[in-house]
C-alpha positions, 0 to 999 in steps of 0.5 A: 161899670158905672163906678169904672166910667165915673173913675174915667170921667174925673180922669185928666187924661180923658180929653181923647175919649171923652166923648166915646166915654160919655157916649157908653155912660148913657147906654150903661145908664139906659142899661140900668134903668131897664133892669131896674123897670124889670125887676120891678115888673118882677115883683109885681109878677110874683105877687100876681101869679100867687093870686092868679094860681090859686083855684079859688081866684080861678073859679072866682074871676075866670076871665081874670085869670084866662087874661092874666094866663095869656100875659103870663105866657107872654112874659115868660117867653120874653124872658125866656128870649132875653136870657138867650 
């Protein structure tokens, strides 16, 4: 959609939409920027939950992993919401 929106803006016959145009650029761009902060949350999440779910960690940093269990739970479900 960005390529779509930057292909409308170079247009010379934008100037009755323009600001409609420029309005739906930056929701697309706001869009964007938090997908991208997602999938960078993600990654760190996946790299976290290999730790956490290892018994030895458990049993090692128990109010570590009971903490990281709850956000866990916090994170899935807010995901879970977002795909819905």
């Amino acid at each position: 959609h960005s390529v779509t929106i930057a292909t409308m803006m170079g247009s010379r016959f934008i100037q009755g939409i323009r600001d409609m145009v420029e309005v739906w650029e930056k929701k697309i761009n706001v869009a964007c920027d938090v997908i991208d902060e997602w999938y960078q949350v993600q990654r760190a999440w996946m790299y976290l939950e290999n730790i956490f779910s290892a018994e030895d960690i458990q049993q090692q940093l128990p109010q570590e992993a009971a903490k990281f269990k709850t956000v866990d739970k916090f994170w899935k479900d807010l995901f879970r919401k977002v795909r819905q």
